[in-house]
N, C-alpha and C positions, 0 to 999 in steps of 0.2 A: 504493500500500500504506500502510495506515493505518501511524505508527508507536506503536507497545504500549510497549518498554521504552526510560523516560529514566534516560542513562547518563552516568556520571562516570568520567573516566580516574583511573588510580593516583594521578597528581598532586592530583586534587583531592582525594583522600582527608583529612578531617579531622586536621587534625595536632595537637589538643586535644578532650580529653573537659571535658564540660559537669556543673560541679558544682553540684546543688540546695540544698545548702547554703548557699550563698552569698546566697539567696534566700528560704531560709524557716526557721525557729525549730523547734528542737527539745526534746522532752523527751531528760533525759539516760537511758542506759543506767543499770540500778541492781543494787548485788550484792545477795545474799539479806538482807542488811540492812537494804536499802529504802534507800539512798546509793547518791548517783552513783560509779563507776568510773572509774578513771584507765585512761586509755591502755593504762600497761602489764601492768595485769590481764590482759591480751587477748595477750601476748606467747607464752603456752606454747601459744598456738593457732594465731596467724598469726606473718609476720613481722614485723618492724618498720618496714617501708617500706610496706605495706598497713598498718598499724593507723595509719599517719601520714596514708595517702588515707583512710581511714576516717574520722576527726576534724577534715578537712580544710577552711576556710571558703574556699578559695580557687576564683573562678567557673571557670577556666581551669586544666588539669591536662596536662602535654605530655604525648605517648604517645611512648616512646622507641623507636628504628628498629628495633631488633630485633624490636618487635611487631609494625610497621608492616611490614615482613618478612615476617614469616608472616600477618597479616592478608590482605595482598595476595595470597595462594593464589586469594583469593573475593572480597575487598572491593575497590574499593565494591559492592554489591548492586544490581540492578535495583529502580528503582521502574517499577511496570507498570500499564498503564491496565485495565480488566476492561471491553472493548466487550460483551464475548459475556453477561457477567452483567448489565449495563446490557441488553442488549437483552432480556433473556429475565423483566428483574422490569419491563420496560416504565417507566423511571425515568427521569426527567430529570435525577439525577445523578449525577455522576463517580465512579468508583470508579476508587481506585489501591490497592496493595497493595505494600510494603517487603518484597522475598521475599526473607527469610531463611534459605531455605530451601535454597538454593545453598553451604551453606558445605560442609566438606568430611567432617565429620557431621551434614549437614543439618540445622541448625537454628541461631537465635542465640544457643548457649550459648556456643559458641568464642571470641565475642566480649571476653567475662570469662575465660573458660578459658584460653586463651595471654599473655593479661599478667598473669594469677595463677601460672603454670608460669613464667613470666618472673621476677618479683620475689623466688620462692620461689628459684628458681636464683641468681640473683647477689647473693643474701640467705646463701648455705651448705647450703640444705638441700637434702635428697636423695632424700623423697620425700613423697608428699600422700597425705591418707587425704580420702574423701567420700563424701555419700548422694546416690542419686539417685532419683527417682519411676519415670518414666515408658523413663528410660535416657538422655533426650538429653544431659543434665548429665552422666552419668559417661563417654558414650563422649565429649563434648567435651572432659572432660576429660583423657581415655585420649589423646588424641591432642594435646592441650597440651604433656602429659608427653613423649610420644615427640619431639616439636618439640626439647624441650629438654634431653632425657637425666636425668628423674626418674623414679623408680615412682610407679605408678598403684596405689590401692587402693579398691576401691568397694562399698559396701553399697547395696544393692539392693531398695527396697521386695519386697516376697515375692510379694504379687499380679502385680506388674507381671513382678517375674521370669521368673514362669509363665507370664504372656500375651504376651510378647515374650523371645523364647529369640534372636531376631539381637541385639538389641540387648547380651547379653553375650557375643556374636561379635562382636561391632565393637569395643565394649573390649578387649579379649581380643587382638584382628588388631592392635592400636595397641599391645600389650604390658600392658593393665592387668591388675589381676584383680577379678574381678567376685562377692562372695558374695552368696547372698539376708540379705535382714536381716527378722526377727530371725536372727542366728546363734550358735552355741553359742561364739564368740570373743570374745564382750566379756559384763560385768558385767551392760551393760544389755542385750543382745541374751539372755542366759540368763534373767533378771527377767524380760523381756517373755512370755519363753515359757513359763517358770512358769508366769505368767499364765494365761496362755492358750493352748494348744499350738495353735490355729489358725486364729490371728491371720492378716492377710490381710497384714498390717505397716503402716506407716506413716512418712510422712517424718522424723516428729518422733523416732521411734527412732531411725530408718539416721541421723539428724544425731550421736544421742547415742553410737551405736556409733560411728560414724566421728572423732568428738571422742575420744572415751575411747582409739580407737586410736591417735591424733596425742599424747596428751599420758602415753600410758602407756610409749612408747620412749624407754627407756633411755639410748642416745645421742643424742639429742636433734635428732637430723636427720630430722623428722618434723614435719610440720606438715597441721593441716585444710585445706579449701579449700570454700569454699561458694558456689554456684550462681545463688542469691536473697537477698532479704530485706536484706541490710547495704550501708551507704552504697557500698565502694567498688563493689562489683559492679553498681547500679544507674550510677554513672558510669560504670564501661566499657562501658556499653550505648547509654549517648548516642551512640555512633558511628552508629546505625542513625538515628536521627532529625536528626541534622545533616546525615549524608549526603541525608535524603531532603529538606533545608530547601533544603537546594544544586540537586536535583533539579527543585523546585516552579520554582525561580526561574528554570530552564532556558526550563520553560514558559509561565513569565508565569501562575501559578497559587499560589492558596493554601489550605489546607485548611479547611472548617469545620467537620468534625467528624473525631476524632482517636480509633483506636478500637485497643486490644488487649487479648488474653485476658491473665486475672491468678491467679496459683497465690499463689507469693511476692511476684511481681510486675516481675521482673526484665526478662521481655518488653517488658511495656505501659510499663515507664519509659524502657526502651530508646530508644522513639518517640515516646513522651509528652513527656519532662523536657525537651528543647528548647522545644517547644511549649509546655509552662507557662511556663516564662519570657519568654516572647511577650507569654502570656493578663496576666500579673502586671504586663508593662509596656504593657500597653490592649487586645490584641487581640482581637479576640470571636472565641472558638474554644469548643463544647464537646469534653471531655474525657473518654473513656470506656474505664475498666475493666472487664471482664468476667470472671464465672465463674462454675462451676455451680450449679447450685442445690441438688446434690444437696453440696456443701461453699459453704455462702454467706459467708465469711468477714466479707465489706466490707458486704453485703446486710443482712445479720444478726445479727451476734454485735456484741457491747460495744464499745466503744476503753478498754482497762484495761494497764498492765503484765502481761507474761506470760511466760512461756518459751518460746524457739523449738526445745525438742527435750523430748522426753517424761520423760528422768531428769532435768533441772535443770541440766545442765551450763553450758548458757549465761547469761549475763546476762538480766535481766529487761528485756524490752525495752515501749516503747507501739507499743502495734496496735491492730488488729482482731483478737482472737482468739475463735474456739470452746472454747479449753481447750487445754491440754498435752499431755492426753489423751487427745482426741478420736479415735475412728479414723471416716473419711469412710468410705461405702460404696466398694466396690470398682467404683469406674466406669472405663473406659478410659482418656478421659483424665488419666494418670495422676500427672502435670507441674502438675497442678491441685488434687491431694488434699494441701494444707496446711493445717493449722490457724490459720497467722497470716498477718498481710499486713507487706509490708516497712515499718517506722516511717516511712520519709521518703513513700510512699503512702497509708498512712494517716493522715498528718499533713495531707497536701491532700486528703484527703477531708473532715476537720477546718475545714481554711480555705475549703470550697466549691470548690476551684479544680476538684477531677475528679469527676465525678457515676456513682460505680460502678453494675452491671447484672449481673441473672443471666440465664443461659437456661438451657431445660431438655437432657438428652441428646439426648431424639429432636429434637430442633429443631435443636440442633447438626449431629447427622449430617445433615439434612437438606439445612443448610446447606453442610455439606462434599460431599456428594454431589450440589447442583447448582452447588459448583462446578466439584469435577472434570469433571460433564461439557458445563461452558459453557469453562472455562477452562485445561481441559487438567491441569494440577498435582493431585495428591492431597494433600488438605491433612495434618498431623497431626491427633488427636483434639483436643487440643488448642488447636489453630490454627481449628478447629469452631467454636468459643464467639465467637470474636471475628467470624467468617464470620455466625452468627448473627446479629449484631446490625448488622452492615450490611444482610443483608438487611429486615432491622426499620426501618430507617432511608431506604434506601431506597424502599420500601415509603410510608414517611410520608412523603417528598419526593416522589414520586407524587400522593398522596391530595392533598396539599397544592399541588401544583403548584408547585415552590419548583425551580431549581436548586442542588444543593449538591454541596460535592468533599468528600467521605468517604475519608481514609483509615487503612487497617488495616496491622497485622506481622503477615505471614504467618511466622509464628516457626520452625515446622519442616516439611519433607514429612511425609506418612504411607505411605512405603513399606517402612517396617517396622512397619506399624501396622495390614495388608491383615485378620488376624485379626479385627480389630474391625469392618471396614465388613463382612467376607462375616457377623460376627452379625448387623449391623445389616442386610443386606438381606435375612439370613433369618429377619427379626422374634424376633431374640432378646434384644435390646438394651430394656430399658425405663425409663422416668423413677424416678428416685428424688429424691423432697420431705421434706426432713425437718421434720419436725411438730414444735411450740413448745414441746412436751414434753423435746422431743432436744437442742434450742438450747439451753434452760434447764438440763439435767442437765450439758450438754456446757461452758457456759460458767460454770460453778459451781468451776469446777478455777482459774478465775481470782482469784474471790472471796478475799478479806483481804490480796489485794496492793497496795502504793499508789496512788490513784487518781493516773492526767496530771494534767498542769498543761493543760485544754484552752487552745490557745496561737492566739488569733482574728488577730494582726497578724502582719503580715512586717514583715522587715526591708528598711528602704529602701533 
């Protein structure tokens, strides 16, 4: 019997998250002044022991046992070899896949979600407001909470709320509560609607609503929590790609091409940001972010300071952005409809180090659709796009005759996500491209903000 999945006992469980920082140069965070931010700007949001990982140069960051505790529900993850999808694109290369999908709301958001429910708890606070797209971020987070005896409060893109009604059963079973956003409870969630009564929503609201809810309590025991995009969260993700470096070395294996889907970006750094630090000290690996085409963030749009929620609330960060205010088509994948990419991501798209990629929808499900039936697993809609581009890749280690080891994050299942494959296989599902027209109007909301510092060197 072939063996599929190389596995790591508890023990080996990475006992340090890996900080990008420590390796590459940033532009700073700037308030609506065009100045950098001090740290403690950021206090009526988070706590003070994350805004301190947030700021953080240090390469090595211990993860404390109580995480490591509830981590171990699920981690380490399987890394899994893909024979059956190797055999069926006829490739001579290796396909492995980091299944994140095993966790205990399937997918890798838990990853950041329980040592953010962590630090908020032995910080004082008592409960967490947040936006989530697609749902996997609010039920990981619904179930962080319950870990540690906080309330859950979650704003819920509107689109997705409608298209996935479990997924605010699954928050809901964990104790959270789960509104659509826009909703008529916050400033920004009424403004939006004004707007527009039927709006699909968008992440960059549910951030602003969910912000405005965190800093508008009264007693003070209330803090945000967010999913993507900010340094610490991209570090507690590194768990997935350490675990899987430990993995490679089981085998006597090592990756040459390094691939996940990117919204905010939290996934793809997860598995990435070890592997840069590789590439940065000689290793020839390509590096690839993915996402749709129908929100091209990394593909398309500027690298300018921006805001990462639709009212302003946040600092202005450097990205890739469409605009503040862009609202992406309502496509399934719903984990992927951002407007901006996380700064420390688009900074190494900056320095060449990761060479982003889009695909389109129906290419996605197609991809998801032959894996589930070479591979057994139903992917997320999401977890699609990165599915996508291995098979692209494959494909050309084919044509090319090249052996190569490709591996992907399979970041979440799609078994609350079955709605979207019975459209897709009843040809209801179709491509959406958006034309230079939409980029240009959309990335105009960016316009008279400070230009980056584009920052070409690393730090040795």
């Amino acid at each position: 019997m072939r063996c599929r999945n190389i596995l790591l006992s508890a023990d080996e469980m990475p006992r340090q998250w890996y900080n990008i920082l420590a390796d590459i140069k940033m532009n700073p965070p700037l308030g609506p002044d065009g100045n950098p931010i001090s740290p403690d700007a950021l206090a009526p949001v988070f706590p003070m022991n994350l805004i301190e990982q947030e700021v953080s140069t240090d390469r090595w960051i211990d993860i404390p046992e109580p995480v490591l505790d509830v981590l171990n529900i699920w981690r380490p993850s399987p890394l899994t070899r893909a024979f059956n999808l190797e055999k069926a694109l006829n490739t001579p290369a290796r396909i492995y896949i980091k299944n994140e999908g095993v966790s205990s709301p399937g997918s890798h958001k838990p990853n950041t979600a329980v040592p953010q429910a962590y630090y908020n708890k032995i910080f004082g606070i008592e409960r967490l407001t947040t936006e989530t797209g697609a749902g996997q971020w609010g039920s990981a987070l619904s179930f962080a909470c319950n870990q540690f005896g906080l309330e859950c409060k979650v704003f819920m893109v509107r689109i997705s709320f409608d298209q996935k009604p479990y997924r605010k059963a699954m928050m809901e079973t964990w104790g959270g509560k789960c509104i659509p956003s826009p909703s008529m409870e916050t400033r920004a969630g009424r403004d939006a609607l004004e707007k527009n009564p039927d709006t699909p929503g968008t992440l960059g609201i549910a951030i602003s609503e969910a912000v405005e809810a965190a800093v508008s309590d009264p007693t003070g025991k209330t803090r945000y929590s967010l999913g993507s995009v900010l340094n610490h969260v991209m570090l507690h993700q590194t768990i997935i790609g350490l675990e899987a470096k430990k993995q490679f070395e089981k085998i006597n294996e090592y990756p040459d091409i390094v691939i996940g889907c990117a919204g905010g970006g939290s996934n793809f750094a997860g598995l990435a940001f070890p592997f840069v630090h590789d590439k940065i000290n000689g290793k020839n690996i390509e590096i690839y972010p993915v996402e749709p085409k129908a929100c091209p963030t990394m593909t398309r749009a500027p690298f300018v300071y921006d805001y990462g929620d639709t009212s302003r609330y946040t600092p202005l960060l450097p990205m890739y952005s469409l605009g503040h205010d862009f609202v992406p088509p309502p496509i399934h994948a719903g984990g992927l409809r951002y407007h901006g990419m996380a700064p420390t991501v688009s900074q190494l798209i900056v320095e060449g180090l990761i060479t982003p990629k889009s695909v389109s929808q129906t290419d996605a499900y197609k991809a998801g659709l032959l894996w589930a039936r070479t591979e057994g697993f139903i992917p997320a809609p999401e977890t699609t796009n990165a599915l996508a581009q291995v098979v692209i890749e494959a494909e050309k280690a084919r044509e090319e005759g090249k052996e190569k080891v490709i591996v992907a994050s399979f970041s979440g299942h799609g078994l609350l996500d079955l709605g979207a494959y019975e459209k897709f296989l009843s040809g209801q599902i179709s491509d959406v491209v958006l034309d230079e027209a939409e980029i240009e109007r959309a990335s105009k909301t960016c316009a008279g903000h400070p230009e980056p510092r584009i920052l070409s060197s690393r730090k040795s």
